[in-house]
Structure formats: C-alpha cells, structure tokens
C-alpha positions as CSV (number, residue, x, y, z in Angstrom):
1,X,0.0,0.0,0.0
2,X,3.0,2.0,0.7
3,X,4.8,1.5,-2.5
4,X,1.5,2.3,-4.1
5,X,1.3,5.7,-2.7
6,X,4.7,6.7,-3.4
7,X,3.8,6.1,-6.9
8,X,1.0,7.8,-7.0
9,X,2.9,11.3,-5.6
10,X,5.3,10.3,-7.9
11,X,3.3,10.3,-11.3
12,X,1.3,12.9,-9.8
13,X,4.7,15.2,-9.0
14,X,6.4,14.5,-12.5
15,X,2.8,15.4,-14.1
16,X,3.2,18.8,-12.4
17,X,6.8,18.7,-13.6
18,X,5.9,18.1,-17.4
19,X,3.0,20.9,-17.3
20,X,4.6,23.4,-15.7
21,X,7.5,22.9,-18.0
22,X,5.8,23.3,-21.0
23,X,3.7,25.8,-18.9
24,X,5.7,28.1,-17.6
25,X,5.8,32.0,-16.3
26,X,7.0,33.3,-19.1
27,X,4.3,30.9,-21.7
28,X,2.0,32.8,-24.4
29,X,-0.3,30.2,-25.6
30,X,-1.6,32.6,-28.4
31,X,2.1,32.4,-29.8
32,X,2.3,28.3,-30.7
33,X,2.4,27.6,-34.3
34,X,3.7,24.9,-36.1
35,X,2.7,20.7,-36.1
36,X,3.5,19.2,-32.1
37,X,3.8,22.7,-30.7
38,X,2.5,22.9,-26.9
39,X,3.5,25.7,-25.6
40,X,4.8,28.9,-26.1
41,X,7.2,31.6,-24.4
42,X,7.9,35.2,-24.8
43,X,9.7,38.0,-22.5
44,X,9.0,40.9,-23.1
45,X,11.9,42.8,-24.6
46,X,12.5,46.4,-24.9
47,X,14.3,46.7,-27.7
48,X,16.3,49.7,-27.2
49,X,19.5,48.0,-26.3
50,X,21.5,48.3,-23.7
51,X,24.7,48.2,-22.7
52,X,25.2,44.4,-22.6
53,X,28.4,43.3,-24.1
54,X,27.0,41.8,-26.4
55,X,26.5,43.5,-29.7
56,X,23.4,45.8,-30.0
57,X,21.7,44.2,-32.8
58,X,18.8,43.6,-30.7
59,X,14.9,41.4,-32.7
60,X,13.2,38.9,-32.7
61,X,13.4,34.8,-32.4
62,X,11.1,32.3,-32.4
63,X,12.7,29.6,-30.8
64,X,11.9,26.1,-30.6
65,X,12.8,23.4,-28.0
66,X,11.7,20.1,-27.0
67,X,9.7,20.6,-23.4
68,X,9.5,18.7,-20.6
69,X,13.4,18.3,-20.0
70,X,16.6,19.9,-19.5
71,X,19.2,19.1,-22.7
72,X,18.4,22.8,-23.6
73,X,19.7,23.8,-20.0
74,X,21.3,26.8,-21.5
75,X,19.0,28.6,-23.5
76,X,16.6,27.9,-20.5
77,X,18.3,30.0,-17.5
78,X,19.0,32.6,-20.4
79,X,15.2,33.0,-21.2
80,X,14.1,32.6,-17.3
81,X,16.6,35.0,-15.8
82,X,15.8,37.5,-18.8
83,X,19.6,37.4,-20.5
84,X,18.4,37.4,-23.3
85,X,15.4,40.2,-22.8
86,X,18.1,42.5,-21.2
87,X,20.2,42.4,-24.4
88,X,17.3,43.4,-26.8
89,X,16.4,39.9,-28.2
90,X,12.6,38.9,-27.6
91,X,12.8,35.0,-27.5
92,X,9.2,33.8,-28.9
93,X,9.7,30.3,-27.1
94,X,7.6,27.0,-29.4
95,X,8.0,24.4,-27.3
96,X,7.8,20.5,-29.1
97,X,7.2,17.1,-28.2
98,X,9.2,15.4,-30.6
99,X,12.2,17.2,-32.8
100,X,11.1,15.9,-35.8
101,X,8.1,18.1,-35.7
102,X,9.9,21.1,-34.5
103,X,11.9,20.5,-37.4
104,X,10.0,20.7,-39.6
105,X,8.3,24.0,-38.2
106,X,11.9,25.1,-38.9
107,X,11.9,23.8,-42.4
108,X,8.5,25.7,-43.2
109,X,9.4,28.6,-42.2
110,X,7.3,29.4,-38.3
111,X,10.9,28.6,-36.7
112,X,13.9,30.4,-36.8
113,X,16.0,28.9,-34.4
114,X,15.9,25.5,-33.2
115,X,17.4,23.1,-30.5
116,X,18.0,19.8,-31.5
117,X,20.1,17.2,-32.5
118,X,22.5,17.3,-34.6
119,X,21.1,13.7,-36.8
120,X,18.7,16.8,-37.6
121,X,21.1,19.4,-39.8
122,X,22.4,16.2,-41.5
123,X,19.1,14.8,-42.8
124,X,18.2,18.3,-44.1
125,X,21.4,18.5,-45.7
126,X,20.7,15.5,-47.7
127,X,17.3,16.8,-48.4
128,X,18.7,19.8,-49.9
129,X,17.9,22.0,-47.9
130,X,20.5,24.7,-45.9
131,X,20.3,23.9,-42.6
132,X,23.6,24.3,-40.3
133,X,24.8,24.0,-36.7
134,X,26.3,27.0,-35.4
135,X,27.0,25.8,-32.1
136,X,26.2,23.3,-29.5
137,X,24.9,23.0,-25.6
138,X,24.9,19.7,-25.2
139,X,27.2,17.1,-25.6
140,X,25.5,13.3,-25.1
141,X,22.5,11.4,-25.6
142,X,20.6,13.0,-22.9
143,X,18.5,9.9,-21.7
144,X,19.5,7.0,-19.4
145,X,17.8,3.8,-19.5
146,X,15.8,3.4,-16.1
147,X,14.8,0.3,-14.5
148,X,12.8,-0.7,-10.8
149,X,15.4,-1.1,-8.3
150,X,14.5,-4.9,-7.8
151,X,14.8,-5.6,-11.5
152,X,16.9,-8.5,-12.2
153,X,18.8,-7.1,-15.0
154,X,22.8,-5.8,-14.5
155,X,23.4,-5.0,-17.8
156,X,22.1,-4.5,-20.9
157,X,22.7,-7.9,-22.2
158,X,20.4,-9.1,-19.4
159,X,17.5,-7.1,-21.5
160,X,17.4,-9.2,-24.1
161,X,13.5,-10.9,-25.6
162,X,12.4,-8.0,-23.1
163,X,10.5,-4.9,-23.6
164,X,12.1,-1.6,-23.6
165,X,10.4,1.9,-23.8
166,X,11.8,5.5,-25.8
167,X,10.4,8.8,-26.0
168,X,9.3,8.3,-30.0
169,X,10.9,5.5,-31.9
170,X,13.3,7.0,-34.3
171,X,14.1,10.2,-31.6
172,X,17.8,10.9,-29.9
173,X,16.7,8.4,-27.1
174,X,16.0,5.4,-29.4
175,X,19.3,6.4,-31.0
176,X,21.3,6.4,-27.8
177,X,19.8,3.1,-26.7
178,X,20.3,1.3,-29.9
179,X,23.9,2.0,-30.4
180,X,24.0,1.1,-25.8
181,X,22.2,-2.8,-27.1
182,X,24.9,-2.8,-30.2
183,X,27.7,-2.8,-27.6
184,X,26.4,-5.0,-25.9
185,X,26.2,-7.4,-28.5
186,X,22.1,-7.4,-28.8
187,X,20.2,-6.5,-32.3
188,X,17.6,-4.0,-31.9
189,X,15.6,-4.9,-34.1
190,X,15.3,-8.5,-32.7
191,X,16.3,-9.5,-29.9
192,X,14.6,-6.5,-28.1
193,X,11.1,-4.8,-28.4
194,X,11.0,-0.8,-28.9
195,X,8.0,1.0,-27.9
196,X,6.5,4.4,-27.8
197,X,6.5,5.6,-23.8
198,X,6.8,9.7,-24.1
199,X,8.5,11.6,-21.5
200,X,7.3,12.1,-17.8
201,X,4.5,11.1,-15.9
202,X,3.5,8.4,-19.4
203,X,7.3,6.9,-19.3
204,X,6.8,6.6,-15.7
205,X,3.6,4.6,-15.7
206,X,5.4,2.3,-18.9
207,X,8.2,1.2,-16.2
208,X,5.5,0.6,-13.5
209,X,3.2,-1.1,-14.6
210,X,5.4,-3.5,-16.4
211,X,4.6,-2.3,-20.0
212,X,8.3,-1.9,-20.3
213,X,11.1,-3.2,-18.8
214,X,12.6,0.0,-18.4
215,X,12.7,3.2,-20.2
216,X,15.2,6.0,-21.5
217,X,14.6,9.1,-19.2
218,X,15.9,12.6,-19.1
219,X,16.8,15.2,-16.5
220,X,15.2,16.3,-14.2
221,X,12.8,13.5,-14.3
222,X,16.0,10.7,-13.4
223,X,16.9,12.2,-10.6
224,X,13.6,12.5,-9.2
225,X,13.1,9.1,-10.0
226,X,16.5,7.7,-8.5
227,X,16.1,10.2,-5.4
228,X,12.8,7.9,-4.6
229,X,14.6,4.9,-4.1
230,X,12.2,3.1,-6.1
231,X,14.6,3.0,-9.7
232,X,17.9,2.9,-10.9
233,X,20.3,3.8,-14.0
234,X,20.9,0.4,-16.0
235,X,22.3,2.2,-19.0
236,X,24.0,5.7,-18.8
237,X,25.4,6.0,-22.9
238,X,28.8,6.7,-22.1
239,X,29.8,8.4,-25.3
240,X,30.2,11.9,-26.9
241,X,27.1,12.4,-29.1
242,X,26.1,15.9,-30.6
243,X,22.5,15.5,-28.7
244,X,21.8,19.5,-28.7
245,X,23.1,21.9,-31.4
246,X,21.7,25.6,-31.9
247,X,20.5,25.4,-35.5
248,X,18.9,27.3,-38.4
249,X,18.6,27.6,-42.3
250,X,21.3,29.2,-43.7
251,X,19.2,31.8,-45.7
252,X,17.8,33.4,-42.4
253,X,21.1,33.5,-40.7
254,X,22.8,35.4,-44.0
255,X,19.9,37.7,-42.9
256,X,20.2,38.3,-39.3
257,X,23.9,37.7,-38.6
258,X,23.8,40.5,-36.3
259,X,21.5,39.1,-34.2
260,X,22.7,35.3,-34.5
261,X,26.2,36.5,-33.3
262,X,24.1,38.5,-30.6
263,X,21.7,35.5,-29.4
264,X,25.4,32.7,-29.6
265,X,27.1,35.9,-27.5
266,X,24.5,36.1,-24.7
267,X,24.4,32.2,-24.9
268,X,27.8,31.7,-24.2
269,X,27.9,34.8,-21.4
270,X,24.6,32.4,-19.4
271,X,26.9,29.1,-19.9
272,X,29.8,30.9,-18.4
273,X,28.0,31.9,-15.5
274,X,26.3,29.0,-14.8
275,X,29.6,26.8,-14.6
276,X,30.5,29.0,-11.9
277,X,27.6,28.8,-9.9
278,X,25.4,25.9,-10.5
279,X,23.1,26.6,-7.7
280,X,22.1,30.2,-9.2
281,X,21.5,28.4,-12.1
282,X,18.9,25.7,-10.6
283,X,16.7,28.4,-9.0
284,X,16.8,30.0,-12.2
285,X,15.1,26.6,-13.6
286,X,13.4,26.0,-10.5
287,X,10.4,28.3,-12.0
288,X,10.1,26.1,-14.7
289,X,10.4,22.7,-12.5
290,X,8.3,24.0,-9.5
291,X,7.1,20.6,-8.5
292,X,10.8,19.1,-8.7
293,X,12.7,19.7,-4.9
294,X,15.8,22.2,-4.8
295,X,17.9,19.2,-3.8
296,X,17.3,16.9,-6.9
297,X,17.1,19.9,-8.9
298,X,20.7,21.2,-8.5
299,X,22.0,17.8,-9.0
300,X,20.1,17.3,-11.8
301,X,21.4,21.1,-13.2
302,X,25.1,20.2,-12.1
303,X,25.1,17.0,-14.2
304,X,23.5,18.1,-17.2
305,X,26.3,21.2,-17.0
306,X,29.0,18.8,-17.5
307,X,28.0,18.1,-20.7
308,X,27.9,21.5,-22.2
309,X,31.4,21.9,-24.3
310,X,33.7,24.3,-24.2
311,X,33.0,27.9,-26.0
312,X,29.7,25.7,-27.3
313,X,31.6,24.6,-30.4
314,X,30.1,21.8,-31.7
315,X,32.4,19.0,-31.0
316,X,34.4,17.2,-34.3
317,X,33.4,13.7,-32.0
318,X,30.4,14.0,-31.3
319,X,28.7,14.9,-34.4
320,X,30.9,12.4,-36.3
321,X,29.1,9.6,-33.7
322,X,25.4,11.2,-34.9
323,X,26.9,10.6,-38.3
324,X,27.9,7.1,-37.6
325,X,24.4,6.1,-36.4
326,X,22.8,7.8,-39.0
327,X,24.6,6.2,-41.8
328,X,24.4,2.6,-40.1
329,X,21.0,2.8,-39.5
330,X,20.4,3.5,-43.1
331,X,18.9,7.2,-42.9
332,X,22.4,9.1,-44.1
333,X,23.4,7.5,-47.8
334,X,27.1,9.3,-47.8
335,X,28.7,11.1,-45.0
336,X,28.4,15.0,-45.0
337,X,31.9,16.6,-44.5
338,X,31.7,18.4,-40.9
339,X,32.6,21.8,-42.5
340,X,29.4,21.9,-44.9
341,X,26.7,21.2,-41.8
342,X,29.0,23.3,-39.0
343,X,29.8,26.7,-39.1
344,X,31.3,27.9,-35.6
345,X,32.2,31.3,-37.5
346,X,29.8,33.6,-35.3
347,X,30.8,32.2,-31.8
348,X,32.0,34.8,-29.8
C-alpha cells in the first residue's frame, strides 16, 4: 500500500513537472504555431538596447525546443533569468514534443532557431535544404535507460527478448539506446522490443506497470526518480554524441547575422555563468520545474552542466558519432563533411 502511494505522488509530482515545463511564467499560448507545438514563451523585450556586451543588434526569435526536459539547460536559464530580454532579443519560445516536428516547423518557415540534434542538420542537408549548426549545448544522448530497483537485470545484455520503452521510436533516445544494445552485443531490431513511452509522468507509468522493462529518461525526471529509491540507471550511454546543437537555415542566418552573433554571445555569457555557480543556475530553472525539490534539482542542473562543451563549439566527435548512427542505421546515404553542416564562424 506504501509503494503504491509513493507512486502515485510520484506520477502525480512529474505530471506537475511536465506541465509546468511546457507551462511556464514566461508561456504565451496565443504564440504556438507549427505541427507538435504545446506551448509557447515570450519576454517581453524592450528593444532599445543596452549596454550588454554583447553586440546591439537587438529582434526577434522564435525559438523552438523540446519541453518537458533539460538538454536545452542553457538557453533555458538565459530565457528565465531574462539574459536574453536585457540584451534586446525577444525570445518567442515554441516548445515541441518530438524534434522531428519542430523541425519541420523550422523547415516551413514558423521557426527560426531550433534546438536539437544534430542527426537533424544532416538529414536536411541531404534533403537539400540549408540547414547548419552553429554551435552546441549539449554534448550526449541525454537519456539514461531506467529500470525498478529490484529488476533482475545488470546489464544491458540481461535485457534481451524484453521490452524496452523510448520517448518516439526514431528520436535521440531510441538512438542512444540502440547504439548502448549494439555494444552489448544485442540486435535492436530482434532481440529487443521498442516501444512508444513519451516523456514524464506516461514513461513513468510504462516502467511501472510493467509495459516496459525499463525506459530511457531525461533530467530532471532521473533524478527525481533515482532520489525515490524506487529506480535505478541500467544504461547511462557513455559516449560523446552531438544530442543538442543551436541550429537554423542558412538563408535566415545570411539575414540576421547581427542578431545570431548577438543571441550565440549572450548564450555563451549564461553558460559561463552557470559553470560558476550551478546553484544560481537551478533556482533559475526551478520556476520552470516548480514541483521538482531544490535538492534533486541542483543535482540534476550540475550533471547536465557537464555536458555543455567548451565555447559551445560543436564537437568534431560528437557529431561524427550522430553521423555514424545515422549512416548505419540506413537514414544518411554518404557522410556529410563536418565543414558543410557546421559553421562555428559567429561564436563569440
């Protein structure tokens, strides 16, 4: 009976975690556009300037993100503690469920900047179309494979013939767990089952009820979990992956460098400060992860901190490892040379 009511505060906490992310102080509901767009965000900027270092260009963005987690850490404390609304750059925020369909809002023209992974500028790219990564806050898969605490499993060779659970089969975390069951010396495609379990509170109830065996997770939802006792880290994928690049077409870009170099400036200034004080940086984020405590939250932030690189250049290994799974899964038909999808040319 117990266990059964720590569940339920559990589910019911992480539901309050996934809506008020999506939801949060900052949200303007009348802004969403786009196909999978749930949310949307805007500070108020002045758009006088000021005198931030960065460079006075000053507009508009309309930003999108996957909701719900943490990979975009960065850009997150930058819209919540207004950085970017004190340097003249209203950020219309379009939050997704799934980066394929933010994506394409970026192809079609409602999105001008977009989070994501980097498997994203390379399928555009062979699509034709001129899509480029111009820096990068986040380096790794960004989901851990979750289990109960009394599962019998050690390893993940001990999953195999069992059922396993991703955000959206064909997203970064069914990426990151395929190539973790390669290594192990399982076959996706047969010797486990991948299913559909979304993020939060419906991932959650996947691993509990015994839908799945487990199920890949991001921050701050692990550490919630893992803080109850109740679930462990099976699978943490150990290796450097491209998982979140700042990305746009290349004809918008040739039109607003100003305010790209402005937006990567002001980006970089946030990161800076948030390596030196993590803490400031969780009660930043705590606004958007209300229902989350401080303690698990500041872990949570100080983890996902270590994997922002240095000067937010994307990182030669990691997107040639995004390559690498695109191209053995099939979806890439020749590699891309780094310099055509990356240009690191506006960092500050």
């Amino acid at each position: 009976m117990k266990k059964k009511k720590s569940f339920a505060l559990l589910l019911l906490s992480i539901m309050l975690v996934v809506l008020s992310a999506c939801g949060n102080s900052n949200s303007n509901a009348g802004a969403s556009s786009g196909a999978g767009a749930t949310a949307s965000a805007s500070p108020s900027a002045s758009g006088s300037g000021d005198s931030s270092p960065a460079a006075p260009a000053g507009g508009k963005i309309r930003l999108g993100l996957v909701g719900g987690g943490m990979t975009p850490l960065v850009a997150q404390i930058g819209i919540n503690d207004g950085s970017y609304e004190k340097a003249g750059i209203e950020i219309d925020e379009k939050d997704f469920t799934a980066g394929s369909d933010m994506v394409q809002a970026l192809v079609g023209g409602s999105l001008d900047v977009v989070l994501g992974s980097y498997e994203h500028v390379l399928r555009q790219i062979q699509n034709g179309l001129g899509v480029k990564a111009y820096a990068e806050i986040f380096n790794g898969v960004g989901y851990s494979l979750v289990v109960k605490k009394d599962a019998p499993y050690q390893s993940l060779a001990d999953v195999k013939g069992k059922t396993l659970a991703v955000t959206k089969v064909g997203s970064l975390s069914d990426t990151g767990l395929r190539e973790g069951l390669k290594e192990a010396g399982l076959d996706p495609e047969k010797d486990v089952k991948l299913i559909n379990g979304g993020s939060g509170a419906t991932m959650l109830a996947a691993i509990e009820s015994g839908q799945a065996a487990g199920g890949m997770v991001s921050e701050p939802t692990l550490s919630q979990m893992v803080a109850t006792g109740n679930y462990r880290v099976l699978y943490d994928p150990p290796f450097e992956f491209a998982g979140i690049v700042i990305m746009a077409k290349t004809d918008w870009v040739a039109k607003n460098q100003d305010l790209m170099k402005q937006f990567l400036q002001v980006t970089t200034e946030v990161n800076a400060r948030a390596q030196q004080d993590p803490d400031a940086a969780a009660a930043t984020v705590q606004k958007l992860f209300d229902k989350v405590p401080a303690d698990v939250l500041k872990k949570a932030v100080a983890t996902q901190l270590t994997k922002v690189p240095e000067g937010l250049k994307v990182t030669e290994g990691g997107a040639d490892y995004v390559q690498k799974t695109q191209l053995d899964q099939g979806i890439l038909k020749k590699e891309i040379p780094f310099a055509d999808a990356v240009d690191s040319s506006l960092l500050p």
